[in-house]
C-alpha positions as CSV (number, residue, x, y, z in Angstrom):
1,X,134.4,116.0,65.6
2,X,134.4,112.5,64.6
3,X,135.9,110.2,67.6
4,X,139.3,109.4,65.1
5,X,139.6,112.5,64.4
6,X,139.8,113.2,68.2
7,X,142.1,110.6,68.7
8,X,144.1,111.8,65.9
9,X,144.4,115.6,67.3
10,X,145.4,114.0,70.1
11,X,148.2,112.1,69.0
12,X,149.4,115.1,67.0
13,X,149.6,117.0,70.3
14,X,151.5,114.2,71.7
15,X,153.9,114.0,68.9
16,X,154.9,117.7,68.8
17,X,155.1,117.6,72.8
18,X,157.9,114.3,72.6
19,X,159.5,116.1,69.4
20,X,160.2,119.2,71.7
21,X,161.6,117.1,74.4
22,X,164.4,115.7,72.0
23,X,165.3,119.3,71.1
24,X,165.6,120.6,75.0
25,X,168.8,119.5,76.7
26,X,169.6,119.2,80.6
27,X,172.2,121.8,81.6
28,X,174.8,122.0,84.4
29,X,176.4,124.6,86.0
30,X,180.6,124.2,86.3
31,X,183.3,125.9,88.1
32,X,185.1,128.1,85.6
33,X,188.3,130.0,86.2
34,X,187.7,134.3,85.1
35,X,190.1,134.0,82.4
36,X,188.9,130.3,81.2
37,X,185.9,132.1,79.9
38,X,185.5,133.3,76.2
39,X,183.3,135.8,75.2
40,X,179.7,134.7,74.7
41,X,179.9,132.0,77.1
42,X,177.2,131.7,78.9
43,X,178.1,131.8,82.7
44,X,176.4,131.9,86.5
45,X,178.1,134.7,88.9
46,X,178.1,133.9,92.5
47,X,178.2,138.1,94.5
48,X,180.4,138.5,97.4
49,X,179.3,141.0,100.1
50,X,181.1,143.8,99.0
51,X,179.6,142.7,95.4
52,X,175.9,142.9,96.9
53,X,176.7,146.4,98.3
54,X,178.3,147.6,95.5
55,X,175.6,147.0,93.3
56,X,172.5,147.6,95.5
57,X,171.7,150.6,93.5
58,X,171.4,149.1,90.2
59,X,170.2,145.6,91.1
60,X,168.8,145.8,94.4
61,X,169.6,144.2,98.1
62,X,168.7,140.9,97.4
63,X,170.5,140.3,94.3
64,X,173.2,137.3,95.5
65,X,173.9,136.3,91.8
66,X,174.0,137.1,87.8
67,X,173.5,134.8,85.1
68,X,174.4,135.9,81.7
69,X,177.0,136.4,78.7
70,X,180.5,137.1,79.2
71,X,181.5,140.3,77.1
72,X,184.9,140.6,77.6
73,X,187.4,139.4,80.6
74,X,190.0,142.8,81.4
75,X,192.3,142.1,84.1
76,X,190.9,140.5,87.1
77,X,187.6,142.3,85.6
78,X,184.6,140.4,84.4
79,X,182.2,142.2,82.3
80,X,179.1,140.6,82.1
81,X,175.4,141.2,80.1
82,X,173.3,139.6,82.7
83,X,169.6,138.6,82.1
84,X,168.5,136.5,85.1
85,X,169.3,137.9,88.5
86,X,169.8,135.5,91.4
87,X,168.0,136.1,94.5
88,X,168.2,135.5,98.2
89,X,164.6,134.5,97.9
90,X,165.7,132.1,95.3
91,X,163.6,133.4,93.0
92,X,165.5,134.0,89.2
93,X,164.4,137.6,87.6
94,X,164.8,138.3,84.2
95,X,166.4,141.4,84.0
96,X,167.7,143.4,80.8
97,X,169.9,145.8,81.7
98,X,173.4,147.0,80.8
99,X,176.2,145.3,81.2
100,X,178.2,145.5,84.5
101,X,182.0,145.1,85.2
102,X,182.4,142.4,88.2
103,X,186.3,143.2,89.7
104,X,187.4,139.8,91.1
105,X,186.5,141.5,95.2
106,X,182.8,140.8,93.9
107,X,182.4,137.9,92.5
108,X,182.1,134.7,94.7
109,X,182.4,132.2,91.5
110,X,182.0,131.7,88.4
111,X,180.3,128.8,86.5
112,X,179.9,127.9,83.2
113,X,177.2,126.2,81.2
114,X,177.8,122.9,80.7
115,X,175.4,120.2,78.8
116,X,174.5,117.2,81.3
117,X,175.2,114.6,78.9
118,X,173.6,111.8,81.1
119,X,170.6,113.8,82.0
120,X,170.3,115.0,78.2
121,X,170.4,111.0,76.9
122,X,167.6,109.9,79.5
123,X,165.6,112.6,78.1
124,X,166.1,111.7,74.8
125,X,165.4,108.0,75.3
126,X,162.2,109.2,76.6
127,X,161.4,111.1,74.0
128,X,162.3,108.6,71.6
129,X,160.2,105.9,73.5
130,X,156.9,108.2,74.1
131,X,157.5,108.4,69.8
132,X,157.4,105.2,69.4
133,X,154.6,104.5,71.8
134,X,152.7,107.2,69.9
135,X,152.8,105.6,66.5
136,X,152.3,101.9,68.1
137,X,148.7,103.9,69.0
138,X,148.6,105.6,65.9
139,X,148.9,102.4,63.8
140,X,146.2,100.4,66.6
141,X,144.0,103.4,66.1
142,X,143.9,103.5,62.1
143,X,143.3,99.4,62.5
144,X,140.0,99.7,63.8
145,X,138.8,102.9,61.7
146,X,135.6,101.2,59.5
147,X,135.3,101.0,56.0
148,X,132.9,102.9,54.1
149,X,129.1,102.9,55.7
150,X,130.4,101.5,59.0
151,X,130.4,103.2,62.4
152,X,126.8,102.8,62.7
153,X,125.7,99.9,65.3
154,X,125.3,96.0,64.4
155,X,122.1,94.6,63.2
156,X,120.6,91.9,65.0
């Protein structure tokens, strides 16, 4: 593979890696009243002791947390679809099991989703500024390509 061509694979990788990083956003997680949340909202469950002990069967000892979708809200009753389970070890599982009914006696908190708009722009100027960099490169690059019959080295 000729040098350019290198170069230009290169770039190309580059470009699809600053592309992606103006289609990721930065997320936040927000106190949120129970009834505040709709259904499909994407929320973070803090577990209160008797939460943890309730569910050690299902989820295990360590489990201090749920992230997930809200399915419905009944009463003082949150019922959840989790997918990520929060540990003590601070380690997130994915998990993919039923959904579970979270009576307000187990739940520490709840927090909803919310986009970091700050974080979100500086990672978009970024983006936008490793994109521009990229063509600046690109443009350099396809400057100093030879014409036909060049690349070989100069004659004496």
């Amino acid at each position: 593979m000729s040098g350019l061509k290198a170069r230009r694979r290169r770039a190309a990788l580059v470009g699809t890696l600053a592309a992606h990083t103006l289609l990721v956003g930065c997320y936040a997680h927000v106190p949120a009243a129970p009834g505040s949340v709709a259904p499909g909202a994407r929320v973070r469950v803090g577990l209160t002791d008797a939460g943890v002990g309730a569910l050690a069967s299902s989820l295990g000892s360590s489990v201090r947390g749920l992230e997930g979708q809200v399915e419905r809200v009944a009463g003082d009753t949150l019922v959840l679809r989790p997918d990520r389970l929060l540990t003590t070890a601070d380690v997130d599982v994915a998990w993919s099991g039923d959904a579970l009914a979270l009576p307000a006696a187990w739940r520490q908190g709840v927090e909803r989703r919310q986009l970091a708009k700050g974080r979100t722009a500086v990672l978009v100027g970024g983006g936008v500024a490793l994109v521009v960099a990229l063509v600046a490169v690109l443009r350099k690059a396809g400057e100093g390509a030879g014409g036909p019959g060049g690349g070989g080295p100069t004659p004496f």
